[in-house]
FIMIMI-243336 format. One record per residue: x, y, z of N, C-alpha, C, CB in turn. Coordinates in steps of 0.001 Angstrom, whole numbers, padded with zeros to 6 digits, always signed. Atoms other than C-alpha are relative to their C-alpha. Glycine has a CB too. Layout:
N
XYZXYZXYZXYZ
...
//
This chain:
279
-000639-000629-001170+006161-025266+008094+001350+000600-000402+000190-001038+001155
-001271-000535+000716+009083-022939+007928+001060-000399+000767+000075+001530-000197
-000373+000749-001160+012149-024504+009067+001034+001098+000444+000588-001621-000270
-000297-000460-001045+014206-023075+011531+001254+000620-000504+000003-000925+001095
-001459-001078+000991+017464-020543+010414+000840-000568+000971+000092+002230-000076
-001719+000769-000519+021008-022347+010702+000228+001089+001287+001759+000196-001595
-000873-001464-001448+022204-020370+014334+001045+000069-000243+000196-000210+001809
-001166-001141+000005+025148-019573+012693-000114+001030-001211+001527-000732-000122
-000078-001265+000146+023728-016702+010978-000527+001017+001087-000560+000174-001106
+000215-001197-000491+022621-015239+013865+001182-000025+001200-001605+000206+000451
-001068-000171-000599+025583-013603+016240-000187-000518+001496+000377+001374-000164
+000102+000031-001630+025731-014069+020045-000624+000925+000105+001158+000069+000934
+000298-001225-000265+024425-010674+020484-002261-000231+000052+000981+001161-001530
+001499+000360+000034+020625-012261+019657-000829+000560-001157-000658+000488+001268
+000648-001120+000989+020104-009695+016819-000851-001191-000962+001406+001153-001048
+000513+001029+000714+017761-011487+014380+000659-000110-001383-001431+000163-000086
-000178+000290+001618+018600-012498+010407+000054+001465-000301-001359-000937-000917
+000012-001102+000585+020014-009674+008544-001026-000197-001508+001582+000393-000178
+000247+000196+001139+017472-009349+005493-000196+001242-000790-000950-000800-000018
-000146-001081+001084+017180-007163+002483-000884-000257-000968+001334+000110-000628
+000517+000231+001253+015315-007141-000668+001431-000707-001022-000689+001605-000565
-001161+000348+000944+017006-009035-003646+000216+001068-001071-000261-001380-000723
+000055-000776+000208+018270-006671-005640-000351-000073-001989+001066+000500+000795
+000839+000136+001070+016389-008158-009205-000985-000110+000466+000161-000859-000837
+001541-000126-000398+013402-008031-007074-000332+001559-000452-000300-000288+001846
+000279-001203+000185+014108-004511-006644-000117+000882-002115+001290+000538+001100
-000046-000187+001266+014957-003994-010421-001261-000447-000673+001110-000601-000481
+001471-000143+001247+011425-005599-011656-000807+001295+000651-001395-001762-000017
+000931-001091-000838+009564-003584-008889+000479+001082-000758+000222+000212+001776
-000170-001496+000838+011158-000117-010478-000458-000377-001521+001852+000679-000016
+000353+000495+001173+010254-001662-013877-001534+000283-000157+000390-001450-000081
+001363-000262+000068+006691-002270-013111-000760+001335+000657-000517-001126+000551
+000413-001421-000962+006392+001147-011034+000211+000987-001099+001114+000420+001552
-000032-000985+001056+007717+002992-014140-000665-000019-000747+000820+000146-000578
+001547-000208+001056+005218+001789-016353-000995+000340+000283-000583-000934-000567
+001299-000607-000398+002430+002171-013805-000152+001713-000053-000240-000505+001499
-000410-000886-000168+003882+005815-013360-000198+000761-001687+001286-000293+000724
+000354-000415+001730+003994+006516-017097-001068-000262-000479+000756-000601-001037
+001296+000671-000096+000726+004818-017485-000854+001444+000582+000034-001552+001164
+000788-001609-000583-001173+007822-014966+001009+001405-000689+000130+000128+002293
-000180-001056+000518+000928+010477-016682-000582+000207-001818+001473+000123+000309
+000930+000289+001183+000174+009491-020022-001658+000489-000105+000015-001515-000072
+001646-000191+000053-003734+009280-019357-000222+001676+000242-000894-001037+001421
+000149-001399-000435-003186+013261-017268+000835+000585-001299+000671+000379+001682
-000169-000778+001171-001283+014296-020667-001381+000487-001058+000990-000869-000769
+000882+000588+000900-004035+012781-022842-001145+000990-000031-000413-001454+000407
+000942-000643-000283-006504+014431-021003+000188+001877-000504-000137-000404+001533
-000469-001425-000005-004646+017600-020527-000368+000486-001812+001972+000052+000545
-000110-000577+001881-004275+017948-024946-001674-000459-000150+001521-001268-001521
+001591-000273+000744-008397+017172-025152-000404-001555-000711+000102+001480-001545
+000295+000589+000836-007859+014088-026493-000704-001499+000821+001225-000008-000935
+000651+000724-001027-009369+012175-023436-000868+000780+000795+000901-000615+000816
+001249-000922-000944-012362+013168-020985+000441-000461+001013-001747-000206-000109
-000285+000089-001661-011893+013364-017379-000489-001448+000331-000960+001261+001031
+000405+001165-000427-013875+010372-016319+001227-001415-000815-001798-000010-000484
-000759+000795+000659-012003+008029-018973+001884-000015-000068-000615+000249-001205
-001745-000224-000373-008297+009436-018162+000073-000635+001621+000602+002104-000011
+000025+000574-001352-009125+008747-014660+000014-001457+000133-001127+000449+000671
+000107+001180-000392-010801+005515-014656+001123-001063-000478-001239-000322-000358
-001088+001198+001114-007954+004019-017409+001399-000176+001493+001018+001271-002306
-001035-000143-001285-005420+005534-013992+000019-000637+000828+000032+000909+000667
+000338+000718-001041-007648+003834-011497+000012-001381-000123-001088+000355+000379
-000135+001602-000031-007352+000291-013009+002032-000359+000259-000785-000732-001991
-001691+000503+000068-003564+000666-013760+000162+000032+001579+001335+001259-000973
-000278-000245-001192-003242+001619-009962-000533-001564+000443-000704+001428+000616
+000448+001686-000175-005276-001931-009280+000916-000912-000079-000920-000538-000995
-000547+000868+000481-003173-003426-011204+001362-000066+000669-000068+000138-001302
-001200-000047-000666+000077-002281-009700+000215-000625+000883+000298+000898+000343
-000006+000367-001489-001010-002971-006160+000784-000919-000091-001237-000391+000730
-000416+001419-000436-000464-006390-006816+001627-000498-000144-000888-000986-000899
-001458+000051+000386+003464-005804-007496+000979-000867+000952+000522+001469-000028
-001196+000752-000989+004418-007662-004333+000040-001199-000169-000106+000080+001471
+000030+001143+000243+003719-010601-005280+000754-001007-001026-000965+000020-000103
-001006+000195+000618+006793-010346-007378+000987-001061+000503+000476+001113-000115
-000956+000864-001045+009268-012451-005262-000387-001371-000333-000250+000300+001732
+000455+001335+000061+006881-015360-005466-000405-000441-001503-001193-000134+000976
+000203+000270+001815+006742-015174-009641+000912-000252-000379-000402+000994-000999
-001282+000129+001048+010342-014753-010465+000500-001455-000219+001330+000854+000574
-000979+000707+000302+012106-017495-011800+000883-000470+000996+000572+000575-000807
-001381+000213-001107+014037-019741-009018-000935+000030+001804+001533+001917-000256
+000445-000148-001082+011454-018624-006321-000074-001166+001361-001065+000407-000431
+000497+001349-001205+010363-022595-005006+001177+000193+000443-000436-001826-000425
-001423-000127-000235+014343-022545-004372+000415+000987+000997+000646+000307-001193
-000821-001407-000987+015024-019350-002151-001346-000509+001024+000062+002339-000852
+000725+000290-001478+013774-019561+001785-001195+000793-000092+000903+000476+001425
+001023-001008+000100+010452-018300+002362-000108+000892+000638-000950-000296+000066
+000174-001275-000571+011020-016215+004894+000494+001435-000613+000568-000154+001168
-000215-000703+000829+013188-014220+002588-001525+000656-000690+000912-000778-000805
+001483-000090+001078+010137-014422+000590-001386+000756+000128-000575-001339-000102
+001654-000544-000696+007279-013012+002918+000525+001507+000238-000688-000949+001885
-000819-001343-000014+009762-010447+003436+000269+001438-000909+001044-000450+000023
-000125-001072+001236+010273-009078+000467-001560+000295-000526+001031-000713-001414
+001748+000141+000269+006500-009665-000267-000378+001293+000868-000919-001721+000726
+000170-001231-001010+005896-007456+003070+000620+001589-000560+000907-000470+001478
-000584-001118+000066+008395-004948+002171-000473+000972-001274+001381-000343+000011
+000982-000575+001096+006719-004327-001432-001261+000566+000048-000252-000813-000748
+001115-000569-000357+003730-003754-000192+000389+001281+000567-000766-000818+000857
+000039-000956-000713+004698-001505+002532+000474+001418-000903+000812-000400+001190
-000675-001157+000827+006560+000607-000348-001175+000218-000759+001426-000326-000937
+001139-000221+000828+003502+000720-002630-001248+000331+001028-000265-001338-000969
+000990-000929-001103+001390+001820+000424+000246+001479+000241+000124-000570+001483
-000063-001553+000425+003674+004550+000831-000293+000682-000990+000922+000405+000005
-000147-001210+001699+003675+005764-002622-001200+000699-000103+000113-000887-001814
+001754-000759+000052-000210+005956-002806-000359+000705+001480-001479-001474-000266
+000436-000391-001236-000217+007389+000928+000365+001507-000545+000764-000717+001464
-000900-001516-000072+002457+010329-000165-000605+000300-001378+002069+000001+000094
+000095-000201+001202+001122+010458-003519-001241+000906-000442+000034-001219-000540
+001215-000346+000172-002464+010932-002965-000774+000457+001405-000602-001122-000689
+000711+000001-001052-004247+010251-000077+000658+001335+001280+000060-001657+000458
-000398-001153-000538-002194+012857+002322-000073+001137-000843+001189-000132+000450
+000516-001388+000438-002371+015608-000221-001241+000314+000118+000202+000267-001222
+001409-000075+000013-006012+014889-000679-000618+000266+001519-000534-001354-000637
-000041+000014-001457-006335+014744+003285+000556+001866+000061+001308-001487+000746
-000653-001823-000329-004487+018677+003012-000774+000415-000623+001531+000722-000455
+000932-000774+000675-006327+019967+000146-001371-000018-000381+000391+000117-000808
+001391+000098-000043-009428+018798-000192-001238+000412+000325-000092-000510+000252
+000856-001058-000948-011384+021056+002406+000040+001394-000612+000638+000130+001589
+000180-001732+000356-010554+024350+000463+000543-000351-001692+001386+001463+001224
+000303-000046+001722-010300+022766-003509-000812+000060-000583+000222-000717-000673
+001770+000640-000161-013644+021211-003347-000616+000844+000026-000584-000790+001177
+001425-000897-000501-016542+023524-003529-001095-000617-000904+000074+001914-000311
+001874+000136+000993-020627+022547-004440+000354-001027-000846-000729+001607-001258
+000033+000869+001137-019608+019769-006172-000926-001504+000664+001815-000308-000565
+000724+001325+000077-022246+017160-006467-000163-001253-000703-000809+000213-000065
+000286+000685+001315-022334+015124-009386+001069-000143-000611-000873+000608-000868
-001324+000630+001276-019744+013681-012314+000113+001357-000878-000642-001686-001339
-000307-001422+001133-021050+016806-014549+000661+001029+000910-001617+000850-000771
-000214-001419-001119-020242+019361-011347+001752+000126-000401-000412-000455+002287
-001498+000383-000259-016279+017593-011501+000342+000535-001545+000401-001907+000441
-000211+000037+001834-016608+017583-015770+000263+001394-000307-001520-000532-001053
-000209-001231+000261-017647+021049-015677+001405+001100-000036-000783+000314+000745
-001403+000185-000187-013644+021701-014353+000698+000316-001132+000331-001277+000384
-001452+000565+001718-012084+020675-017800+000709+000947-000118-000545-000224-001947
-001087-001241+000545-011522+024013-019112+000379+000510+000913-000410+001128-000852
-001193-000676-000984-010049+025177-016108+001240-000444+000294-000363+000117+001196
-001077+000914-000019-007771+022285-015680+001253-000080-001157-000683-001214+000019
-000815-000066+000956-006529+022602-018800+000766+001293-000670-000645-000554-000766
-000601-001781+000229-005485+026746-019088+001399-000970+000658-000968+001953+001305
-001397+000422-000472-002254+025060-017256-000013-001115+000515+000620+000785+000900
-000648+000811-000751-000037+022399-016168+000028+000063+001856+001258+000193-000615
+000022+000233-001378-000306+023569-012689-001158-000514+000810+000311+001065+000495
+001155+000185-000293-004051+023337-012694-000290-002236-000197-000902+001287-001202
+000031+001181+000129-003499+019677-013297+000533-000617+001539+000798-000324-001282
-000215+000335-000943-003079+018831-009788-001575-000248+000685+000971+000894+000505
+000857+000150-000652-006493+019236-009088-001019-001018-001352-000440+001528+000683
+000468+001047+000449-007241+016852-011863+000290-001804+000856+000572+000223-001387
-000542+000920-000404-004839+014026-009767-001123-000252+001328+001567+000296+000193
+000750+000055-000939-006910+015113-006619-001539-000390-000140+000187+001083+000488
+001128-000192+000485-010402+014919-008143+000034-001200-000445-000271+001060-000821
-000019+001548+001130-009246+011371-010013-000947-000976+000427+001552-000971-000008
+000962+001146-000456-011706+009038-007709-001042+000321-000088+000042-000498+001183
+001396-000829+000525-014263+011497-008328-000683-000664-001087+000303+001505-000580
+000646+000198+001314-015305+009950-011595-000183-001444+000147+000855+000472-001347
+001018+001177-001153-016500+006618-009270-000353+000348+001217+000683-001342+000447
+000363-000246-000904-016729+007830-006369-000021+001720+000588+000628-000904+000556
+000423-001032-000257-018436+011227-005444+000986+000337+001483-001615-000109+000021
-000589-000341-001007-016977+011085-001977+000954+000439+000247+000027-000518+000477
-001115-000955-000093-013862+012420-002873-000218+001581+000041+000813-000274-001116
-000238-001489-000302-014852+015721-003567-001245+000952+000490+000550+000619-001306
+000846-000340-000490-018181+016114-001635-000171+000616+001396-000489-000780-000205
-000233+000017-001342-016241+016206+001712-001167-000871+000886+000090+001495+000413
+000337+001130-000631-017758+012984+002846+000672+000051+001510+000459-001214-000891
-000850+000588-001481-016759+012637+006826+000736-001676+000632-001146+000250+001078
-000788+001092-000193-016250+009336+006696+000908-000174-000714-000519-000958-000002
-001466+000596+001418-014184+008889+003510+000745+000903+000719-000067+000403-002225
-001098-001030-000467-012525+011923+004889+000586-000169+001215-000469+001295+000067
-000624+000444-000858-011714+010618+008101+000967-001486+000008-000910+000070+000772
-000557+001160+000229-010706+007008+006943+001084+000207-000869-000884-000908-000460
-001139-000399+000765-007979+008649+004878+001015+000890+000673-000456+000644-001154
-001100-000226-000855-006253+010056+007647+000930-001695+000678-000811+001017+001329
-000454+000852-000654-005140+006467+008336+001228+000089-001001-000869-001266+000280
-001571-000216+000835-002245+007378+005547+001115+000547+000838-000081+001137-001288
-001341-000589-001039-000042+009253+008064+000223-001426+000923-000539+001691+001281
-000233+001131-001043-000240+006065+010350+000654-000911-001227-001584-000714+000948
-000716+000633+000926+000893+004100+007320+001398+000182-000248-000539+000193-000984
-001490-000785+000326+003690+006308+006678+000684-000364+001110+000037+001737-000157
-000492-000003-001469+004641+006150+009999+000747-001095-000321-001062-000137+001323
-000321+001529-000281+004599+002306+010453+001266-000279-001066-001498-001125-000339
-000814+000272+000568+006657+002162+007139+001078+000277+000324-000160+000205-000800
-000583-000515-000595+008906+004057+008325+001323-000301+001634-000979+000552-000046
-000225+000463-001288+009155+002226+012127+000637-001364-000982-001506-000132+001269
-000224+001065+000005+009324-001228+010392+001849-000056-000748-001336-000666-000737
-001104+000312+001159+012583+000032+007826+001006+000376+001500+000102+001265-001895
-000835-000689-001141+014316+001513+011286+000417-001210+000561-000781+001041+001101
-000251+001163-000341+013775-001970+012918+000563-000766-000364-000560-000412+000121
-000687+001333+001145+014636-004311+010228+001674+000864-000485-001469-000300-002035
-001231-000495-000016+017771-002017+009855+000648-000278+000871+000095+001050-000075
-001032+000986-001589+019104-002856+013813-000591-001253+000054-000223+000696+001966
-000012+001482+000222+018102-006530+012981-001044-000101+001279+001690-000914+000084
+000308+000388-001221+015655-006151+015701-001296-001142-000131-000316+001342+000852
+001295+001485-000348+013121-009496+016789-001242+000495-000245-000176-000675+001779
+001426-000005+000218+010223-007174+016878-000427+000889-001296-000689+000545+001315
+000472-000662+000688+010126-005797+013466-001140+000229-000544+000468-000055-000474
+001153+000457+000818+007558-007856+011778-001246+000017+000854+000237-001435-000584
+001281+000002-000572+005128-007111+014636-000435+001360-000561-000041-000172+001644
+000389-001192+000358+004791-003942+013108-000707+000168-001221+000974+000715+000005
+001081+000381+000704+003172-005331+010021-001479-001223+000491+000795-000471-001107
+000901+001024-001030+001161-007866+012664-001089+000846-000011+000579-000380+001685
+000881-001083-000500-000515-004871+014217-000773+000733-000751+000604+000829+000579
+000638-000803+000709-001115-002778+011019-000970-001088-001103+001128+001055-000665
+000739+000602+001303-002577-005433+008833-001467+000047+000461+000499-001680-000454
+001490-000229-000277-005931-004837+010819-000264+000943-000464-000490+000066+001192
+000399-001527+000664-006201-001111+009860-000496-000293-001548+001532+001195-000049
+001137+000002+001374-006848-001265+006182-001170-001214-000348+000956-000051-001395
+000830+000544+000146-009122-004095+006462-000998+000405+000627+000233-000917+000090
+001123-000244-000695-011242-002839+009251-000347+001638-001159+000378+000151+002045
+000328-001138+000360-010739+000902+007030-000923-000470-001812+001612+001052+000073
+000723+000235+001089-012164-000874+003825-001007-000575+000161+000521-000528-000809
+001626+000077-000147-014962-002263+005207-000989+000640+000606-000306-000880+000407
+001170-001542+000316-016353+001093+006288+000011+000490-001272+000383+001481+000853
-000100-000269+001277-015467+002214+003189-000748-000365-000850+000867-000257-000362
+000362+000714+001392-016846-000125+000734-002005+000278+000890+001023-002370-000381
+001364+000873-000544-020187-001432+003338-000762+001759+000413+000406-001533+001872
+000605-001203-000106-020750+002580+004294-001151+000447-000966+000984+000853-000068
+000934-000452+001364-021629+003207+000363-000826-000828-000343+000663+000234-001257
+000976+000629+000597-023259-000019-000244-001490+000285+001054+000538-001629-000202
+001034-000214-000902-025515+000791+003275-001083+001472-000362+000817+000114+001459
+001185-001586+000512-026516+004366+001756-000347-000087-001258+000703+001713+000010
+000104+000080+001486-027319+002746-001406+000432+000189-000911-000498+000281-000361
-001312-000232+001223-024545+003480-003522-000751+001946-000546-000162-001873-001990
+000798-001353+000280-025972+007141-003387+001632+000890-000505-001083+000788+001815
-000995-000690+000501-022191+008631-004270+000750-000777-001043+000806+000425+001031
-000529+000823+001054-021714+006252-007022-000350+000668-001014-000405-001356-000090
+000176-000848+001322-021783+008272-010424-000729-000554-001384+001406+000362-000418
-000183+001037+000984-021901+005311-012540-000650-000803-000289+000741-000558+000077
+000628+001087+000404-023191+002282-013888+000758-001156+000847+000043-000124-001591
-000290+001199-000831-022547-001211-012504+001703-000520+000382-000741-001160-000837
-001497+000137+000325-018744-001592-013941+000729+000985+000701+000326+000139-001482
-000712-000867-000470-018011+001818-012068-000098-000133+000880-000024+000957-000202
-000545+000044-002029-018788+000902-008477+000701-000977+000046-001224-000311+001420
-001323+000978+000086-016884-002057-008997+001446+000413-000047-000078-000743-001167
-001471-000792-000175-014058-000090-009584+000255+000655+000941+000330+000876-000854
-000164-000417-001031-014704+002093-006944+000253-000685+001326-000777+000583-000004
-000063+000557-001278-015358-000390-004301+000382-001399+000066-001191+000157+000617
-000548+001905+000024-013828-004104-005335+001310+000228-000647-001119-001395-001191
-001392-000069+000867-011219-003480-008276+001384+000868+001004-000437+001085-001684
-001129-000576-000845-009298-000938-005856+000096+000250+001307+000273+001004-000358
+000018+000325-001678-010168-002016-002572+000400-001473+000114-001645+000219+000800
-000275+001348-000527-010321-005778-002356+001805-000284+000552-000472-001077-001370
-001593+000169-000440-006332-005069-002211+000233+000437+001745+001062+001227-001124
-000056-000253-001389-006723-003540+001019-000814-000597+001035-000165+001158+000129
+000355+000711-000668-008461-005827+002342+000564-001785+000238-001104+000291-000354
-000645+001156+000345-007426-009469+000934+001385+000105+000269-000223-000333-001315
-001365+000638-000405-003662-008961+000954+000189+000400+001452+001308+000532-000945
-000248+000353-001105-003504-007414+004331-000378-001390+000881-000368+000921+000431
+000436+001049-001127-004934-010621+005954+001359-001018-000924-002216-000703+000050
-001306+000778+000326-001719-012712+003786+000620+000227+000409+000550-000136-000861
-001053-000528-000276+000136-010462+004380+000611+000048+001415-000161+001043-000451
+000419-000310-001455-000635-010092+008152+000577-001430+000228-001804+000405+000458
-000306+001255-000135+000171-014013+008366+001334-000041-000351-000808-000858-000702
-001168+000202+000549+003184-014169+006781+000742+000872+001029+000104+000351-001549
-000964-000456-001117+004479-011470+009198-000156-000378+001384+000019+001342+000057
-000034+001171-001121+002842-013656+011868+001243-000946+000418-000987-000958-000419
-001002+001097-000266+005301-016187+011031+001267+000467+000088+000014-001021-000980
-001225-000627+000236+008055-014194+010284+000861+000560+001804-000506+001460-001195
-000046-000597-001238+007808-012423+014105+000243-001159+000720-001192+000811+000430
+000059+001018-001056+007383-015593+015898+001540-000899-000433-001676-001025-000109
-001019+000547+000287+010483-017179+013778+000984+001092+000729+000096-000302-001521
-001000-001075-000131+012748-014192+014439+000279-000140+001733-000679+001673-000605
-000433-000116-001445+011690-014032+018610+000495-001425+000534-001257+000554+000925
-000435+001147-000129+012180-017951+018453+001735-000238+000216-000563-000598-001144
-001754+000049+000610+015855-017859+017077+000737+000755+001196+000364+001049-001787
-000229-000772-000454+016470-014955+018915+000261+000174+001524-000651+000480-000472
+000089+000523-001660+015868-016210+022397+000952-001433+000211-001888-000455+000466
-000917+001243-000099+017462-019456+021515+001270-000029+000000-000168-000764-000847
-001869-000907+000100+020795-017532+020608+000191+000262+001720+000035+002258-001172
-000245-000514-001372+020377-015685+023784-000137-001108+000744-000894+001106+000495
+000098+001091-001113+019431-018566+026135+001528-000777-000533-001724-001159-000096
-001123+000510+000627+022633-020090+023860+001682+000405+000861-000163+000669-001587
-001209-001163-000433+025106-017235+025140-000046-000243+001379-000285+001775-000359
+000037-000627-001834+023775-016997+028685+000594-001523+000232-002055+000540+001101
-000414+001381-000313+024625-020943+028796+001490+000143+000046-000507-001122-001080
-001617+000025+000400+028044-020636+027371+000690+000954+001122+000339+000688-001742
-000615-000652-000734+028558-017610+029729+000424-000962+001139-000725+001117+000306
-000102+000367-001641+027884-019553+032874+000747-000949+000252-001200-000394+000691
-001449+000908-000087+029796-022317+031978+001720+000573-000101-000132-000999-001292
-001358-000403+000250+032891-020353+030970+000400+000819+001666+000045+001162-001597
-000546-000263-001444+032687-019093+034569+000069-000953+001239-000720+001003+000464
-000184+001199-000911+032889-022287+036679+001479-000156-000248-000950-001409-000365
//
């Protein structure tokens, strides 16, 4: 159980706990974001000079991206962690995520959501995407539609204009959003920040199990690959959107219900003190 925050950090006013990231949290997080980051440029160089194939620059991108996800779970690794409060802890946990949601929201998924309807043409197949190369590679600019095309080489549905994949990837602007709402909140210290990861932690779970259960229901008919590649497509870089939102979703359970707890108790605190100071 989490125990209850001393009431003298929070003011008369009712505002909740000022919190923040620590700022060697933030220092590994840019650490491990620069390597993941150098990591997908690397592989789109690699490719770019010939000395990698599309499918294999991609898929080497699509694990490192896997691998990243799991960056929030920094807080609860470092050195010292049993020691620091947990709410701190779910916090910063929350807040990592929500930043590594954006990144892949603004990174990918909204461009892909813009361009996708007029990049895409007749493409059916892994060879249709392969066929590409030498176009991709006359320039650096043409390498954009290698970044867009990158899930292509597990999953067809990127550039087949799938309606469902293509509609379940408009849930990135709502992401953005929420990130967005929750840094505004947690900036005026307000009680109901953490309902704002409450609410969203249903979305990517309910959006990954159309996702994943769609392709396994049509027989894995936009799967390109062998056994190791729908796995990638539909466990290695999904299970994140499914599994941590439901932790994650809890943890800001507790976090919300601590915050309106405190928060009311201050206030019911004040309104006491008022009424007495007027007798």
């Amino acid at each position: 159980m989490l125990k209850p925050a001393t009431s003298s950090l929070l003011p008369a006013t009712g505002l909740s706990v000022a919190r923040r990231v620590a700022p060697r949290v933030w220092k590994v997080f840019g650490l491990l974001t620069a390597l993941y980051v150098g990591c997908v440029v690397l592989m789109g160089t690699l490719f770019y000079l010939g000395v990698l194939s599309f499918p294999t620059s991609t898929k080497i991108s699509l694990y490192a991206t896997s691998i990243w996800l799991n960056v929030w779970l920094i807080p609860f690794l470092l050195p010292g962690a049993r020691k620091r409060d947990k709410r701190q802890l779910f916090h910063e946990g929350l807040v990592l995520w929500m930043v590594c949601y954006t990144i892949t929201n603004l990174s990918w998924e909204i461009p892909w959501v813009i361009t996708s309807p007029f990049i895409f043409n007749d493409l059916h197949t892994l060879g249709d995407i392969v066929a590409q190369t030498d176009w991709m590679r006359e320039s650096p600019l043409h390498m954009g539609w290698w970044v867009m095309a990158s899930f292509g080489s597990v999953d067809l549905r990127t550039v087949n204009h799938d309606p469902t994949f293509y509609a379940l990837e408009f849930f990135a602007f709502l992401n953005v959003a929420s990130a967005f709402c929750f840094y505004r909140l947690n900036a005026r210290r307000s009680s109901l920040r953490y309902l704002v990861p409450v609410l969203g932690s249903g979305e990517p779970i309910a959006a990954t199990f159309i996702f994943t259960f769609s392709e396994v229901f049509a027989g894995f008919a936009n799967m390109p690959g062998g056994v190791a590649d729908t796995l990638l497509a539909l466990v290695w870089t999904q299970y994140q959107y499914f599994v941590f939102p439901i932790v994650l979703g809890s943890m800001a359970c507790r976090l919300l219900l601590s915050d309106l707890h405190h928060t009311w108790s201050r206030q019911g605190s004040a309104a006491r003190q008022g009424a007495h100071g007027a007798e």
